[in-house]
PyMOL Python script that loads the backbone (N, CA, C, O; Angstrom):
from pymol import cmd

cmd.read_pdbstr("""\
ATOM      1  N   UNK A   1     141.975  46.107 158.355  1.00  0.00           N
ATOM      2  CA  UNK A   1     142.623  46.931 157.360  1.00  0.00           C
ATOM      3  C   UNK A   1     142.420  46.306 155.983  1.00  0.00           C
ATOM      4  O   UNK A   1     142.562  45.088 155.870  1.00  0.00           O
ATOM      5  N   UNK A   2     142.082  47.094 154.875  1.00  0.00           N
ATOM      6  CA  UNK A   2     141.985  46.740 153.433  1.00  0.00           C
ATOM      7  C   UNK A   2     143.418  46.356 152.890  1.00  0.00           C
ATOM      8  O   UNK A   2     144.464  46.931 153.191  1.00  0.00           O
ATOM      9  N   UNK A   3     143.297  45.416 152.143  1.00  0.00           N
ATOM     10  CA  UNK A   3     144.678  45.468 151.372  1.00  0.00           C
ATOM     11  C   UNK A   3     143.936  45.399 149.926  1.00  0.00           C
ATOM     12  O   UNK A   3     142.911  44.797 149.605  1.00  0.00           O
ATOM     13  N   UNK A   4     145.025  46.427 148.981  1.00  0.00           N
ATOM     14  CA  UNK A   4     144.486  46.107 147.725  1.00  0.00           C
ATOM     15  C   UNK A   4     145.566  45.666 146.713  1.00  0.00           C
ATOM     16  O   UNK A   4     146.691  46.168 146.704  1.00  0.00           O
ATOM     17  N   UNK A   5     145.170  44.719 145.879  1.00  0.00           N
ATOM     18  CA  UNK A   5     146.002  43.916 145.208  1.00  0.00           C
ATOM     19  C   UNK A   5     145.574  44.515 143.827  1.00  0.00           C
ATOM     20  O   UNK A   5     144.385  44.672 143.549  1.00  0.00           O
ATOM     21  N   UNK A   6     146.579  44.840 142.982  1.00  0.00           N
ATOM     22  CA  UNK A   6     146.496  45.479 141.553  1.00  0.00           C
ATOM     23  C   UNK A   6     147.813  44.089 140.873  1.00  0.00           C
ATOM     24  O   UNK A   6     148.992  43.927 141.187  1.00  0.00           O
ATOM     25  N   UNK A   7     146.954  43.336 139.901  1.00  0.00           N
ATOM     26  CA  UNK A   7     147.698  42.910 139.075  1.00  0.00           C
ATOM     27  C   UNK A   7     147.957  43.901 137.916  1.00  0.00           C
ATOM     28  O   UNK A   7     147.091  44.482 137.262  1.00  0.00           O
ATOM     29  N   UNK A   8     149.398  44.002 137.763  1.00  0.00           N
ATOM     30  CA  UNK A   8     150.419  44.632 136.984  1.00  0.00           C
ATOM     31  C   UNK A   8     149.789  44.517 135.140  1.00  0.00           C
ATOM     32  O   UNK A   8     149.373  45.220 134.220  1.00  0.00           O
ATOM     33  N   UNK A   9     150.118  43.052 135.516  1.00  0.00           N
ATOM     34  CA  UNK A   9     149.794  42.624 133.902  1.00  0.00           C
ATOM     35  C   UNK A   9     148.289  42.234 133.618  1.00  0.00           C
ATOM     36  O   UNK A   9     148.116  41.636 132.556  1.00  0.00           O
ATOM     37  N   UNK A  10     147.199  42.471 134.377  1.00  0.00           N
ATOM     38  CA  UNK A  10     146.012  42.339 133.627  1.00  0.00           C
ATOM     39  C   UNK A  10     145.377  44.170 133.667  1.00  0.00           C
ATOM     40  O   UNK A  10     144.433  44.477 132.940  1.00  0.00           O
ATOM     41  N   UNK A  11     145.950  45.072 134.464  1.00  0.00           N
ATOM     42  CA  UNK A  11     145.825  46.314 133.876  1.00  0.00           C
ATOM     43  C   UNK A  11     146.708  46.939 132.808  1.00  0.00           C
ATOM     44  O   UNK A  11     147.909  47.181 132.690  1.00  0.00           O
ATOM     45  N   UNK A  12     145.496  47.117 132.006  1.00  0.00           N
ATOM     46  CA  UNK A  12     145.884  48.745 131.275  1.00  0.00           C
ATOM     47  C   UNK A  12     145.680  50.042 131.123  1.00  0.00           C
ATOM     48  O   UNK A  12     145.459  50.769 130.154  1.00  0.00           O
ATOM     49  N   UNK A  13     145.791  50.190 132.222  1.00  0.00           N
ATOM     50  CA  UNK A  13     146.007  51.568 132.417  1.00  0.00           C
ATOM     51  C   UNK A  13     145.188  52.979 132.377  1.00  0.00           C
ATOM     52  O   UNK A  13     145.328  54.162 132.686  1.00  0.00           O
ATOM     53  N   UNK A  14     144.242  52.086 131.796  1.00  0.00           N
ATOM     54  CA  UNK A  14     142.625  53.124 131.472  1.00  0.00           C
ATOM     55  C   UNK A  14     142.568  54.124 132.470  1.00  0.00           C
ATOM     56  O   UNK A  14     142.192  55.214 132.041  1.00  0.00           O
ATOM     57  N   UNK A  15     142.855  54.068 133.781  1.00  0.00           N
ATOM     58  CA  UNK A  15     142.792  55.033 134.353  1.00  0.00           C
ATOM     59  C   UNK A  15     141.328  55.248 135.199  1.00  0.00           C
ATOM     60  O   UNK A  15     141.208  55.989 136.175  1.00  0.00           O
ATOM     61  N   UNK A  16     140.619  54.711 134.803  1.00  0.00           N
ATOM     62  CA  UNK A  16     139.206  54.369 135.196  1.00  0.00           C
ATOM     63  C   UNK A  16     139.270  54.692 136.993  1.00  0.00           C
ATOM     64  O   UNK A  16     138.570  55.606 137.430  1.00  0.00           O
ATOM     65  N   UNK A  17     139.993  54.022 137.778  1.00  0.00           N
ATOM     66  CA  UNK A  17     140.469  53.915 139.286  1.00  0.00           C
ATOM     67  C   UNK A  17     140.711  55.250 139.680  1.00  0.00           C
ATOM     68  O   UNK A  17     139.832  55.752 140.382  1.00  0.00           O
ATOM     69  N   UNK A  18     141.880  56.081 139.344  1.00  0.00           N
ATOM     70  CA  UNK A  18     142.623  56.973 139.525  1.00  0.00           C
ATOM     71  C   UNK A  18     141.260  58.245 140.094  1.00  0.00           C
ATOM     72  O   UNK A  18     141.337  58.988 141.073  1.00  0.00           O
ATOM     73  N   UNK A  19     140.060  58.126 139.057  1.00  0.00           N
ATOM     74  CA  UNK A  19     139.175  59.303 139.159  1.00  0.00           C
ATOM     75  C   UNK A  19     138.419  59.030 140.486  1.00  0.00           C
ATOM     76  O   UNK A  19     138.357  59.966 141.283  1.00  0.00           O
ATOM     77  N   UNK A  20     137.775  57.719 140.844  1.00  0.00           N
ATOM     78  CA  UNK A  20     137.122  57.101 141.867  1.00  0.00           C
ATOM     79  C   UNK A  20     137.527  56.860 143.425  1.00  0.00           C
ATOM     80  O   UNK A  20     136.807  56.855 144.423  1.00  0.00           O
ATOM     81  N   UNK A  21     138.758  56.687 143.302  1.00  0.00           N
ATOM     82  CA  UNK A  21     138.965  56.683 144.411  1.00  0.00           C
ATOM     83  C   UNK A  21     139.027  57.895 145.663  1.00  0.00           C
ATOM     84  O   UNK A  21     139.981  58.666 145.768  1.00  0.00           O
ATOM     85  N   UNK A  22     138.004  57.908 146.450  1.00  0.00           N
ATOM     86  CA  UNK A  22     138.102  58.719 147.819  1.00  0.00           C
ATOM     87  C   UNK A  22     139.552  59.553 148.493  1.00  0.00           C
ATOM     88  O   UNK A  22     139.866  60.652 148.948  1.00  0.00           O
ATOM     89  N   UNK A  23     140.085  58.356 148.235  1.00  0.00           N
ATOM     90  CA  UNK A  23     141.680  58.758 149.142  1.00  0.00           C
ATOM     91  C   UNK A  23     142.645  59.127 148.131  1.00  0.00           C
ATOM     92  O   UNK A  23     143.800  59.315 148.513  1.00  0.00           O
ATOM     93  N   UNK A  24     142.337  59.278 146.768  1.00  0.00           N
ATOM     94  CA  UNK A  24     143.248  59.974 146.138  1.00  0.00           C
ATOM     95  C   UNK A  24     144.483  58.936 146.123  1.00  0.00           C
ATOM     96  O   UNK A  24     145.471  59.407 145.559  1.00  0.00           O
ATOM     97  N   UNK A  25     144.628  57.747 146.573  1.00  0.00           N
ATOM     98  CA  UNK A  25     145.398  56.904 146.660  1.00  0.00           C
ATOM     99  C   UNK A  25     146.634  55.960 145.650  1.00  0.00           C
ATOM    100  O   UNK A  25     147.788  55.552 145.781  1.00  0.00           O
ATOM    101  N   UNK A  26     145.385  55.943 144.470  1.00  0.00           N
ATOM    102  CA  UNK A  26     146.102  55.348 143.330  1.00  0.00           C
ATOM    103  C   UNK A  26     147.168  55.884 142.598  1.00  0.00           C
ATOM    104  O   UNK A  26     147.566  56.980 142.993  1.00  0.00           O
ATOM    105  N   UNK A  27     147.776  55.350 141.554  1.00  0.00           N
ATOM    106  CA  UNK A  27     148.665  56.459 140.523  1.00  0.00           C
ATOM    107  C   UNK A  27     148.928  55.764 139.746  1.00  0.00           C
ATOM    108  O   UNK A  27     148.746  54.553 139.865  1.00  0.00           O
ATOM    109  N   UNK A  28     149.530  56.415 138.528  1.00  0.00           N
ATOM    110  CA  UNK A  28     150.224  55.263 137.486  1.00  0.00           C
ATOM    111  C   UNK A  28     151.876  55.196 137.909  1.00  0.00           C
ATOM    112  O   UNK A  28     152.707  55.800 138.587  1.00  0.00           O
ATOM    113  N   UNK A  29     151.762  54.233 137.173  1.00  0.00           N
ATOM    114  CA  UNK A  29     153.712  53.715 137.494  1.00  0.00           C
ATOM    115  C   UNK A  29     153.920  54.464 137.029  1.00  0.00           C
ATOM    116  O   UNK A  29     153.195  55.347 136.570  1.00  0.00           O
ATOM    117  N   UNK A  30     156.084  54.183 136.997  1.00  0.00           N
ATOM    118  CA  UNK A  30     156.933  54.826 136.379  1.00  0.00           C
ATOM    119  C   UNK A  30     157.217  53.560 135.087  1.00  0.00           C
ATOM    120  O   UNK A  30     158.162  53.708 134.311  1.00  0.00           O
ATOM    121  N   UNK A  31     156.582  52.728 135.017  1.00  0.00           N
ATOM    122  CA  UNK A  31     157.041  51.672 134.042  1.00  0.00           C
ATOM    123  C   UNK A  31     155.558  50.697 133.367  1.00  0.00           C
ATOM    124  O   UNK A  31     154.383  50.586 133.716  1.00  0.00           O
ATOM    125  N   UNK A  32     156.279  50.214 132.417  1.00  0.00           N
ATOM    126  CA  UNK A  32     155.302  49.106 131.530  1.00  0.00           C
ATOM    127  C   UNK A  32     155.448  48.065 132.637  1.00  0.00           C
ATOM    128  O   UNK A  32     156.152  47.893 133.632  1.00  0.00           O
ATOM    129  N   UNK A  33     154.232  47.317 131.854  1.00  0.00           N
ATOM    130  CA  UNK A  33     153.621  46.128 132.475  1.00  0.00           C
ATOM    131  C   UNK A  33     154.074  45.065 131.119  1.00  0.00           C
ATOM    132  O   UNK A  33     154.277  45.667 130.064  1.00  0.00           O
ATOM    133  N   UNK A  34     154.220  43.738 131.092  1.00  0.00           N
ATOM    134  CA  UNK A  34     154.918  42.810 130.327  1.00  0.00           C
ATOM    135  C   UNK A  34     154.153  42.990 129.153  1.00  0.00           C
ATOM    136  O   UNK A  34     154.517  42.426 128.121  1.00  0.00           O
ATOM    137  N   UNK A  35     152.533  44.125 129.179  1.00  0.00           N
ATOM    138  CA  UNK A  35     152.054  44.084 127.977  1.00  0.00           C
ATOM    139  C   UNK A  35     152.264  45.596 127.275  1.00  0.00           C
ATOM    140  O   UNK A  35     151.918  45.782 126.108  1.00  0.00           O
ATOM    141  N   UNK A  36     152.848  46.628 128.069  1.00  0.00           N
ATOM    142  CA  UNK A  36     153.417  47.888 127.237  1.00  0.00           C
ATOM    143  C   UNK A  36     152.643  48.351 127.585  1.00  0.00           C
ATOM    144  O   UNK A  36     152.648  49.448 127.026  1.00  0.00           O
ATOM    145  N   UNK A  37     151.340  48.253 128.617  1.00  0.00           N
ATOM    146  CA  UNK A  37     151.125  49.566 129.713  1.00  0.00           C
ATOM    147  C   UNK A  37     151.452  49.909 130.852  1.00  0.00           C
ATOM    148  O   UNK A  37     151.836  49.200 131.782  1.00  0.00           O
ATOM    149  N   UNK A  38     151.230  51.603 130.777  1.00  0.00           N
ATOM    150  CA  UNK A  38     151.381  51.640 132.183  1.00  0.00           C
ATOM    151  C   UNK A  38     150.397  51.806 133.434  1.00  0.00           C
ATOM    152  O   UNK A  38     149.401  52.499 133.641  1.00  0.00           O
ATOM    153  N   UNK A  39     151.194  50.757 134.259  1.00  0.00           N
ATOM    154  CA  UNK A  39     150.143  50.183 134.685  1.00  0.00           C
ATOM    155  C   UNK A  39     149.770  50.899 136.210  1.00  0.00           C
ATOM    156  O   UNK A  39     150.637  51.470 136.871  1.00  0.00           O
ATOM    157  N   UNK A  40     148.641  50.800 136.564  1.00  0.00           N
ATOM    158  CA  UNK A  40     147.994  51.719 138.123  1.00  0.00           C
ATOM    159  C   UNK A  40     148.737  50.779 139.639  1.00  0.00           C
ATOM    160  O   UNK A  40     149.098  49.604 139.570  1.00  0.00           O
ATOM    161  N   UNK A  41     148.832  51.702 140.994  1.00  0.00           N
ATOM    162  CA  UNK A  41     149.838  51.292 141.471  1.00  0.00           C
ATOM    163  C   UNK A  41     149.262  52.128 142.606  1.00  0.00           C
ATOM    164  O   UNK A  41     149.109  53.309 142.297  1.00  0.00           O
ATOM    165  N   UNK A  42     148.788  51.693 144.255  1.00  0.00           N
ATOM    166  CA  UNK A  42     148.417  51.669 145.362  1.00  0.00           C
ATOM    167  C   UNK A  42     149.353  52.731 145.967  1.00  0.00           C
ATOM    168  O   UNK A  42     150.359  52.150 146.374  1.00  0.00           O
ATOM    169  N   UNK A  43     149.433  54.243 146.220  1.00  0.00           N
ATOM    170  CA  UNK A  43     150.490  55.193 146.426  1.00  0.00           C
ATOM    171  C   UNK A  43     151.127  54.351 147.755  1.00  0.00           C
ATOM    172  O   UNK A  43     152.281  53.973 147.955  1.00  0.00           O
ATOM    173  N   UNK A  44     149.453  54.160 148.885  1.00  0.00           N
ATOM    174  CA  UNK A  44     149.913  54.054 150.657  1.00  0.00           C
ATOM    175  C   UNK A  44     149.071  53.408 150.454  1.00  0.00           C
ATOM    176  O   UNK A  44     148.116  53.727 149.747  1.00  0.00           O
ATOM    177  N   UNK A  45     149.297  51.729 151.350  1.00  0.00           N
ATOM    178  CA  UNK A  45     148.278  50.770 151.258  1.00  0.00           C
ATOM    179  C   UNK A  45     147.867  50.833 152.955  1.00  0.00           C
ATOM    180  O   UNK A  45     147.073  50.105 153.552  1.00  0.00           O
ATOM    181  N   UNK A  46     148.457  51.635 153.339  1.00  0.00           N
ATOM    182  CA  UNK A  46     147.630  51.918 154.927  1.00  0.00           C
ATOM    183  C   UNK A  46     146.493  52.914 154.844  1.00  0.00           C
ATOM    184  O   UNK A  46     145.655  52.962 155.745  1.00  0.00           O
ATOM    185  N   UNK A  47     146.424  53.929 153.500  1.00  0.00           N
ATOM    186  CA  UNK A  47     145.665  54.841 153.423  1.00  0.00           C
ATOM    187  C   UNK A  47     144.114  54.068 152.906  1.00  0.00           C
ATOM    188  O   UNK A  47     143.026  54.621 152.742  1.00  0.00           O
ATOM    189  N   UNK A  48     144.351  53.119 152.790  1.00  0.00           N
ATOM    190  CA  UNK A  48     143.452  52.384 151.848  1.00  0.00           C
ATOM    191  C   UNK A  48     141.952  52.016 152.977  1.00  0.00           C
ATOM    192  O   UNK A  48     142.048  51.512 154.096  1.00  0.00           O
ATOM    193  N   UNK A  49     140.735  52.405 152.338  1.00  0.00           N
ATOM    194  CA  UNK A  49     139.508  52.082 153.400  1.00  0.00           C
ATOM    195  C   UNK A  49     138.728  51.069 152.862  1.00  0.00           C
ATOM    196  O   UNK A  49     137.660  50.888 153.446  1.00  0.00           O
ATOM    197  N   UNK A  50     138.919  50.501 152.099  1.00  0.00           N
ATOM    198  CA  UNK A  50     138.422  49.597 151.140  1.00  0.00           C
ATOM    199  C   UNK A  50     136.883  49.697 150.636  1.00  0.00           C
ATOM    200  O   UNK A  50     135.932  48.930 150.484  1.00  0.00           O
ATOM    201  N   UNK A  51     137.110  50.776 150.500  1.00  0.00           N
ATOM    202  CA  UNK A  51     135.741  51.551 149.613  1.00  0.00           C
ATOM    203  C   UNK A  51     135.290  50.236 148.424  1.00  0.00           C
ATOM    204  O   UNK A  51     134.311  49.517 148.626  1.00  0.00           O
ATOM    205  N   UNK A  52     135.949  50.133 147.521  1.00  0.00           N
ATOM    206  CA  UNK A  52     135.777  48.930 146.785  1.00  0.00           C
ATOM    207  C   UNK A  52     135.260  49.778 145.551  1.00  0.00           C
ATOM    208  O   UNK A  52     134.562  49.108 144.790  1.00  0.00           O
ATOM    209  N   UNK A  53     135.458  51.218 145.148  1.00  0.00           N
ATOM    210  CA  UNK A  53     134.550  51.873 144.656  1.00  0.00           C
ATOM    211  C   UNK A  53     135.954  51.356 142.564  1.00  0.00           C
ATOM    212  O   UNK A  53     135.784  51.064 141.381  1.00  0.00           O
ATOM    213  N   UNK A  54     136.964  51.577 143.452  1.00  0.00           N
ATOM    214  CA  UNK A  54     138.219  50.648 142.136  1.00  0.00           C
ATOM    215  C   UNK A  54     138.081  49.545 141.640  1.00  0.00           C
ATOM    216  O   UNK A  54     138.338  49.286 140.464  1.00  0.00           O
ATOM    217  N   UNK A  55     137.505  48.471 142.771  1.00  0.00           N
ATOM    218  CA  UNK A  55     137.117  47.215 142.123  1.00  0.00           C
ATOM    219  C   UNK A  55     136.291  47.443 141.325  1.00  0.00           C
ATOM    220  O   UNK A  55     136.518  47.026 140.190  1.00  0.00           O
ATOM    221  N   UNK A  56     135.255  48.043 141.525  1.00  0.00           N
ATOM    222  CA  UNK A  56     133.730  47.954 141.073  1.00  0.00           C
ATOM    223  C   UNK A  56     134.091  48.123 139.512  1.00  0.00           C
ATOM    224  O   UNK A  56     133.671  47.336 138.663  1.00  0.00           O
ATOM    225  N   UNK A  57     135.054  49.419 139.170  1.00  0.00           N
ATOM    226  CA  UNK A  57     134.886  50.093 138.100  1.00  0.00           C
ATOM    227  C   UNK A  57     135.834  49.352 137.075  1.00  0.00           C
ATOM    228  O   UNK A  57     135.572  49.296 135.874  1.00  0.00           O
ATOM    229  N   UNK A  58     136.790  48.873 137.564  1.00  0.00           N
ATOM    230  CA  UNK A  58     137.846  47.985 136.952  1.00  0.00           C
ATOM    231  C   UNK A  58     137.174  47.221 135.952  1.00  0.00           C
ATOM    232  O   UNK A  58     136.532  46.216 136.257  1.00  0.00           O
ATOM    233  N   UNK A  59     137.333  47.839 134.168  1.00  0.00           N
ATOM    234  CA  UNK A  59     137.081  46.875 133.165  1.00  0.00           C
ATOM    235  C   UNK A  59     137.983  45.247 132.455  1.00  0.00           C
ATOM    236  O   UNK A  59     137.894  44.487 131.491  1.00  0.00           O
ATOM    237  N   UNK A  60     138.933  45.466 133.880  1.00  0.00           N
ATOM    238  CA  UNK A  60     139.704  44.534 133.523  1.00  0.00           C
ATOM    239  C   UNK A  60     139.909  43.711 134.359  1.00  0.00           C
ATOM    240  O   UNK A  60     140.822  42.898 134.219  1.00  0.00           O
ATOM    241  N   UNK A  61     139.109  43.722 135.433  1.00  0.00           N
ATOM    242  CA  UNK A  61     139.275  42.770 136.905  1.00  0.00           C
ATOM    243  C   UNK A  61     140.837  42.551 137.197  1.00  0.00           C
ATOM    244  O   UNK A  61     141.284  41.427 137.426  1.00  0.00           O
ATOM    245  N   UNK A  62     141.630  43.694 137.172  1.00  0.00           N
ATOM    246  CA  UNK A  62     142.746  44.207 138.055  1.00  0.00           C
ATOM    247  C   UNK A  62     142.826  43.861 139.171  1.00  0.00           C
ATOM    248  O   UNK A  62     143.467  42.969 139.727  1.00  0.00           O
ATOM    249  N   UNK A  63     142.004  44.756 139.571  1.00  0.00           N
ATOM    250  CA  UNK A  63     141.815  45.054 141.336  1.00  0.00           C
ATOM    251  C   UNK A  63     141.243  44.000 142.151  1.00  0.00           C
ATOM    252  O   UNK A  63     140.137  43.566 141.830  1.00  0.00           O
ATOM    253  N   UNK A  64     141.870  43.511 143.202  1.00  0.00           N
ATOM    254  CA  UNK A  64     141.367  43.057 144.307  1.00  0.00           C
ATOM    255  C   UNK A  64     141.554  43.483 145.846  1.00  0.00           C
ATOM    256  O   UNK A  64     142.636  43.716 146.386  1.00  0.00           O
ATOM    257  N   UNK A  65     140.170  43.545 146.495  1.00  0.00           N
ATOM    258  CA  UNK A  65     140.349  43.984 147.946  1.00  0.00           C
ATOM    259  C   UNK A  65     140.037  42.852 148.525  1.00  0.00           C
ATOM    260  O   UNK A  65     139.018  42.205 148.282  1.00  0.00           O
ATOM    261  N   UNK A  66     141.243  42.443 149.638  1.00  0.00           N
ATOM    262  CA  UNK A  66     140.753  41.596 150.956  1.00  0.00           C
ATOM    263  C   UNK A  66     140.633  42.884 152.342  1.00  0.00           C
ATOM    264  O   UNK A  66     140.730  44.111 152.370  1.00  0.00           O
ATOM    265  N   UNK A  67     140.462  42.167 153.029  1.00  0.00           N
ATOM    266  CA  UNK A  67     140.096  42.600 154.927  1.00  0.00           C
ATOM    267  C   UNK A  67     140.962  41.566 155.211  1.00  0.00           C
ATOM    268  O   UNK A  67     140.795  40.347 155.185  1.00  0.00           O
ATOM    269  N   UNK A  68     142.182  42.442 155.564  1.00  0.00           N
ATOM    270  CA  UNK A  68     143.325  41.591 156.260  1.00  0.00           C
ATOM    271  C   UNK A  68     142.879  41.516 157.890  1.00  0.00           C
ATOM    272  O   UNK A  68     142.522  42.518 158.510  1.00  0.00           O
ATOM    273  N   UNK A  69     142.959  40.143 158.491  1.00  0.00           N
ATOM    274  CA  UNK A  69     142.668  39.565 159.118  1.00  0.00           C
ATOM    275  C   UNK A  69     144.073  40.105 160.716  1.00  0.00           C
ATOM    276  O   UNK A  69     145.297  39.975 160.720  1.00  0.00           O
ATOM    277  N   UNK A  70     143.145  40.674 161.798  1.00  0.00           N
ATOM    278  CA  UNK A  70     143.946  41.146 162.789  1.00  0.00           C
ATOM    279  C   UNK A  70     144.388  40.265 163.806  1.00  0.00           C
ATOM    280  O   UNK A  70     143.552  39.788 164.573  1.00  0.00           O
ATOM    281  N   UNK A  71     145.937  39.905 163.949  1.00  0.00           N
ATOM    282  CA  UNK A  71     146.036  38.814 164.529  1.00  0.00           C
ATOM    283  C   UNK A  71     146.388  39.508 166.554  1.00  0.00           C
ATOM    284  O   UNK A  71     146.545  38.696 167.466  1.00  0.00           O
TER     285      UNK A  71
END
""", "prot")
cmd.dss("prot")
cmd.show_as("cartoon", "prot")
cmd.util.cbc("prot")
cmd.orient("prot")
């Protein structure tokens, strides 16, 4: 399973993700980030296939995908 990690405070909000993603997954918050955007936010992290197509596009190296490890 993908997990995707969105730091809060190194996005702003560009929105860049939101268009790319397959699963329709992403969204923006309901709130600022410690720098006064608002910031993008994983709806269902089970929905997640780890396309990687968010990382890729991320001008702010936000996004990170691991492959959580099945115990």
């Amino acid at each position: 399973m993908a997990v995707v990690k969105i730091d809060k405070n190194k996005c702003k909000g560009c929105g860049l993700c939101l268009g790319v993603c397959p699963q329709n997954n992403l969204e923006s918050a309901d709130e600022e980030n410690a720098k006064g955007f608002i910031y993008v936010k994983v709806k269902a992290p089970s929905k997640c296939t780890g396309c990687g197509l968010c990382y890729l596009i991320c001008p702010d190296t936000a996004i990170e995908i691991y492959e959580e490890e099945k115990r």
